[in-house]
C-alpha positions as CSV (number, residue, x, y, z in Angstrom):
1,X,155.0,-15.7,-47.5
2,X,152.1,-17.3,-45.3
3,X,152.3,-19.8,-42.7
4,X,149.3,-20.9,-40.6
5,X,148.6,-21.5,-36.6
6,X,146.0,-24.0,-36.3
7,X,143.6,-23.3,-33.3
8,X,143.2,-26.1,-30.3
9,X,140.8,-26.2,-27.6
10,X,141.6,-28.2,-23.8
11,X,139.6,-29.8,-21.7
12,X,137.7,-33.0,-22.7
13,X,137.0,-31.9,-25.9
14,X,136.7,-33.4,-29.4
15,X,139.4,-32.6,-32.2
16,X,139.0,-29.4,-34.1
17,X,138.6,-30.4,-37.9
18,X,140.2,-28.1,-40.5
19,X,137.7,-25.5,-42.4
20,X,138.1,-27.1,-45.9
21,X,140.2,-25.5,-48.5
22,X,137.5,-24.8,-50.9
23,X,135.7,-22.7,-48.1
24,X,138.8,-21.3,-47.5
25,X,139.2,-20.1,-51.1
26,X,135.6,-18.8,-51.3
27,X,135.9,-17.2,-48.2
28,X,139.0,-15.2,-49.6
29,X,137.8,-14.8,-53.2
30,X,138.3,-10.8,-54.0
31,X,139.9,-10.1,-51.1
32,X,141.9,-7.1,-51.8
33,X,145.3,-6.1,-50.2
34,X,144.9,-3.8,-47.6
35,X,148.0,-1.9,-46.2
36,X,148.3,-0.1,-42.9
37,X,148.1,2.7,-44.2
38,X,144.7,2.6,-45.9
39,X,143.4,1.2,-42.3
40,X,145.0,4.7,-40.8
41,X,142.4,6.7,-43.1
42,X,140.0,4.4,-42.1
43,X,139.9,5.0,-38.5
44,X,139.5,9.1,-39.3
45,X,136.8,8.1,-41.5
46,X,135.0,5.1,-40.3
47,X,132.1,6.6,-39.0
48,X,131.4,8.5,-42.5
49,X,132.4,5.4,-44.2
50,X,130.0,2.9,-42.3
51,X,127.3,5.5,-43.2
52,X,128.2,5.8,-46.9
53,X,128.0,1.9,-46.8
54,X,124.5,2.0,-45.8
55,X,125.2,0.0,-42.1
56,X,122.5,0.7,-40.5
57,X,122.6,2.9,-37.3
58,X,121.1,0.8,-34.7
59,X,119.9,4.2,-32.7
60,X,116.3,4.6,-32.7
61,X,114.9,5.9,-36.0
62,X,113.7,9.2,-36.2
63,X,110.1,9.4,-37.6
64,X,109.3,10.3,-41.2
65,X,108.7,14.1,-42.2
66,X,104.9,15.0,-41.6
67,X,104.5,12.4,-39.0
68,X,103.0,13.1,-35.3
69,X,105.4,13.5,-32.3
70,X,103.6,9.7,-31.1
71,X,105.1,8.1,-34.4
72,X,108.5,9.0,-33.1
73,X,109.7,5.9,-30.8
74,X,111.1,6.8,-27.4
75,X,115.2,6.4,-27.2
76,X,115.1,3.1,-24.4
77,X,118.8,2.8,-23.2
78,X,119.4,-1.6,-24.7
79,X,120.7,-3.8,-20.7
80,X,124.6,-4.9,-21.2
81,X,124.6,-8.7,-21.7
82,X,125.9,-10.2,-18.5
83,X,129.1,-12.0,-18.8
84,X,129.9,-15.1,-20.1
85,X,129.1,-18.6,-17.8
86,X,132.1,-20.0,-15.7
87,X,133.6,-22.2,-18.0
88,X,134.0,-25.8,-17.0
89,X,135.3,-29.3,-18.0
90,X,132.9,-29.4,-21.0
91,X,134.6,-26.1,-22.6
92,X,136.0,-25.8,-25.6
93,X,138.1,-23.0,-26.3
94,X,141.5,-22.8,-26.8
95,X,144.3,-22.2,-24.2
96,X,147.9,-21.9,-25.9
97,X,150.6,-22.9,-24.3
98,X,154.5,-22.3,-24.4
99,X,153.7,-18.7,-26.1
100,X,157.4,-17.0,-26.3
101,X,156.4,-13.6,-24.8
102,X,159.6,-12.2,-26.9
103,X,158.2,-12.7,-30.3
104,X,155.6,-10.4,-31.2
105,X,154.3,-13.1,-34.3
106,X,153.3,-15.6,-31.4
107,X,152.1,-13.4,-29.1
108,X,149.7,-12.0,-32.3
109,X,148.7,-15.5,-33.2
110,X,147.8,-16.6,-29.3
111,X,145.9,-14.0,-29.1
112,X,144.2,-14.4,-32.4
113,X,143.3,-18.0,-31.6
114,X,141.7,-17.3,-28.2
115,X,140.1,-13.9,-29.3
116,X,138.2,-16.0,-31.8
117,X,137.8,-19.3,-30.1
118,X,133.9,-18.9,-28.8
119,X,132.3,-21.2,-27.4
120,X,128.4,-20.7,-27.1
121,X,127.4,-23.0,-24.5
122,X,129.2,-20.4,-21.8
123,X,129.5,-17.7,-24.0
124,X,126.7,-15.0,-24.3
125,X,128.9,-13.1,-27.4
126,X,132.2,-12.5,-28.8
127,X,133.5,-10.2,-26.0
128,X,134.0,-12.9,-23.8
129,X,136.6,-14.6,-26.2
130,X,138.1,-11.3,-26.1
131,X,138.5,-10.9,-22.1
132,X,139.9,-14.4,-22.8
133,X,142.7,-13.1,-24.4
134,X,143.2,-10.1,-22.0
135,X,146.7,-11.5,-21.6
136,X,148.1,-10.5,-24.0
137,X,146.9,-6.6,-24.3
138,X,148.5,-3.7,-22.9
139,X,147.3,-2.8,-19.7
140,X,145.3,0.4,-20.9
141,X,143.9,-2.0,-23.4
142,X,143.2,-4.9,-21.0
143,X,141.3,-2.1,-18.7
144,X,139.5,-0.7,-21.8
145,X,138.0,-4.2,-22.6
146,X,137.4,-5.0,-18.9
147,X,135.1,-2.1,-18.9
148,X,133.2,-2.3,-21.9
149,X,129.7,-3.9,-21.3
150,X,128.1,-5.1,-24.5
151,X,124.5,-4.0,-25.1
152,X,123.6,-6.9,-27.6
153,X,124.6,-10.2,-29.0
154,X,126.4,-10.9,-31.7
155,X,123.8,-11.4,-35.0
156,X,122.3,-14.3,-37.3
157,X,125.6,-16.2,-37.4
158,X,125.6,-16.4,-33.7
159,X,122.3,-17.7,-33.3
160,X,122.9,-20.9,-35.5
161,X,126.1,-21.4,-33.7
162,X,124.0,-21.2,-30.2
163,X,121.8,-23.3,-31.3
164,X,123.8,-26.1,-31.6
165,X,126.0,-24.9,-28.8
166,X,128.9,-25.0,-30.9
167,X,132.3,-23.8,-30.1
168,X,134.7,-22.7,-32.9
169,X,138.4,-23.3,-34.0
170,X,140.0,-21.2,-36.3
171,X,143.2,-21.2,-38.8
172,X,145.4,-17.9,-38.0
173,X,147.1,-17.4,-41.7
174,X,150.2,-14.7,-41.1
175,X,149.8,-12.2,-44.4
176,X,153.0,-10.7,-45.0
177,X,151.6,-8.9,-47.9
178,X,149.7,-6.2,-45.9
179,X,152.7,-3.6,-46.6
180,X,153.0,-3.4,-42.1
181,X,156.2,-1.1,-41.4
182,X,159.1,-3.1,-40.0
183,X,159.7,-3.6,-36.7
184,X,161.6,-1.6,-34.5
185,X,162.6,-2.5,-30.6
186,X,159.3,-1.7,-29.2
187,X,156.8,-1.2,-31.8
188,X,155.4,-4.3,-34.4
189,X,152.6,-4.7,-36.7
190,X,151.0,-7.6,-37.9
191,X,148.2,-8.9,-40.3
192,X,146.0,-12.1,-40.7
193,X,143.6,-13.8,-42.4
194,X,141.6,-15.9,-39.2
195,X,139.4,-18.9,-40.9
196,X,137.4,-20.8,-38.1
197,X,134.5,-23.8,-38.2
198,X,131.7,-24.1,-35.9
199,X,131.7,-27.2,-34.1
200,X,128.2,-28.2,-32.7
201,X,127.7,-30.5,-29.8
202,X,124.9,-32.2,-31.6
203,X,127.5,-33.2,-34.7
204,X,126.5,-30.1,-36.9
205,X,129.4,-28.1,-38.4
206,X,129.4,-25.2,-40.4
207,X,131.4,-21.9,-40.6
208,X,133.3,-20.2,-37.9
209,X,134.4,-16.4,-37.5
210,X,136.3,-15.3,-40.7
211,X,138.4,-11.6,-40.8
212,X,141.1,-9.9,-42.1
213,X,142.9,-8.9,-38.7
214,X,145.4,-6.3,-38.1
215,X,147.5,-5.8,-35.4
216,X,149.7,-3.4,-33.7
217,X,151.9,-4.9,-31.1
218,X,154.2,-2.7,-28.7
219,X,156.4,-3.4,-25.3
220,X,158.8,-1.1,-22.8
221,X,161.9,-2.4,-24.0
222,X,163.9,-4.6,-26.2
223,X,163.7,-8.1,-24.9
224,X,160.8,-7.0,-22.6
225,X,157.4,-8.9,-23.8
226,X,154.8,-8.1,-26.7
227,X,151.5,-7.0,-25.8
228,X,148.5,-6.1,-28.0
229,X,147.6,-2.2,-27.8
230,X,145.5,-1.8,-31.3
231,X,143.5,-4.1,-33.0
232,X,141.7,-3.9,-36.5
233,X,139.4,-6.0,-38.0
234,X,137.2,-6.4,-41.7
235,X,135.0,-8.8,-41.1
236,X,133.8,-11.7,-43.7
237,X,129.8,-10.5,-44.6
238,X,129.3,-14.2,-43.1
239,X,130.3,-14.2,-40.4
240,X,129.1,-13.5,-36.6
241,X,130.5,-9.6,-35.5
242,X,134.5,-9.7,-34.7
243,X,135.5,-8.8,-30.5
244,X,134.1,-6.0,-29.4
245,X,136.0,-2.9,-28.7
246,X,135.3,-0.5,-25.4
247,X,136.0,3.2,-25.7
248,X,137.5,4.6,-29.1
249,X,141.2,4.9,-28.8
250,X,143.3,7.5,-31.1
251,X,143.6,4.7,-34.0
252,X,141.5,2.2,-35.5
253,X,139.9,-0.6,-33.4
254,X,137.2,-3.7,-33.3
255,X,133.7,-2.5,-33.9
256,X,130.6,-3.4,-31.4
257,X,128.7,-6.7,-31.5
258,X,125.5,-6.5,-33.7
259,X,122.2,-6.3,-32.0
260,X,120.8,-10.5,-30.9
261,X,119.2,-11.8,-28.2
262,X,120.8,-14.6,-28.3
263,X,122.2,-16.5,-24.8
264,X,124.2,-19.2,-24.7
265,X,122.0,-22.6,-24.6
């Protein structure tokens, strides 16, 4: 079963336009079932995993064996990107409205549609869409994102997008073949397949944020509101780096932003 939440942006904005389905289909070609918990031995592993992949570690390099001490680069701490511009009436990002706090499946979606809705003319990377959606997180999360300073942009994708000083909409597809446990009164998991377009200001469009996104959900209480404590994502190889997460929590969570100097335009 899979139903989709189509993203919308306020303000005095343009429509969002649909990604087509052929990119859609493209984008999802191969894409293998993951269950939760295959994502649990990836947040033990990830670090040995991302090296086995061959992701580079964006430290400096060491120097090669038989070179002088001079060939070795100094370590230079990288400046946090400042936060993202005020936004004003010419933004475009989504702000959902009549979320029922209740239902862990809208809360997951709201947030999903803001974490992803970027816009690049006040943006400076993807962690601003995240602070964005700040509420809908646990507190300890909120405060975890809140205090995580990026050191770098957010790669390639990002800089096109900037340069057009596009914002981005996105399809939120519910995927209730991810194998989540069920929910109980204070603990939910979900899973998504987010598919977004670029929208320039110039007219240009071209493809948004796309990743598998997984979700744990919890709240004090039956009846008491959702709120986001975990979030996992794969991200598309296309596609501009997913939210950034702060300081590693106990389970999986949103890798950092890619290294770009990119600012918004």
């Amino acid at each position: 079963m899979r139903t989709t939440r189509t993203g919308t942006d306020t303000g005095t904005r343009a429509d969002a336009g649909d990604a087509g389905t052929d990119g859609r289909t493209a984008a999802r070609a191969g894409r293998g079932r993951r269950t939760f918990a295959a994502l649990t031995v990836v947040s033990v592993t990830g670090v040995l995993a991302l090296t086995g992949c061959g992701l580079r570690d964006h430290r400096d390099d060491v120097g090669a064996p038989g070179s002088s001490p001079s060939a070795v680069p100094s370590m230079v701490p990288k400046a946090s990107l400042p936060p993202g511009r005020p936004l004003d009436a010419d933004a475009h990002v989504p702000s959902p409205s009549g979320v029922d706090g209740t239902d862990a499946t809208e809360v997951s979606e709201a947030w999903a549609e803001v974490a992803y809705g970027y816009d690049t003319k006040y943006d400076y990377g993807p962690h601003d869409a995240v602070l964005r959606s700040a509420r809908w997180f646990t507190p300890a999360k909120a405060a975890a994102e809140r205090s995580y300073h990026p050191a770098s942009g957010a790669g390639a994708q990002w800089n096109t997008w900037a340069g057009h000083r596009a914002w981005t909409t996105v399809d939120v597809t519910v995927d209730d073949d991810a194998d989540g446990p069920a929910d109980t009164a204070v603990l939910a998991y979900r899973a998504y397949y987010v598919d977004g377009t670029a929208h320039g200001r110039d007219g240009w469009t071209g493809t948004g944020p796309r990743a598998n996104v997984y979700l744990k959900l919890t709240r004090a209480a039956g009846g008491r509101p959702w709120r986001v404590a975990e979030v996992t994502t794969v991200e598309a190889a296309d596609s501009a780096s997913p939210p950034a997460s702060s300081a590693p929590p106990a389970s999986p969570s949103m890798p950092s932003p890619t290294p770009s100097s990119t600012t918004p335009s």
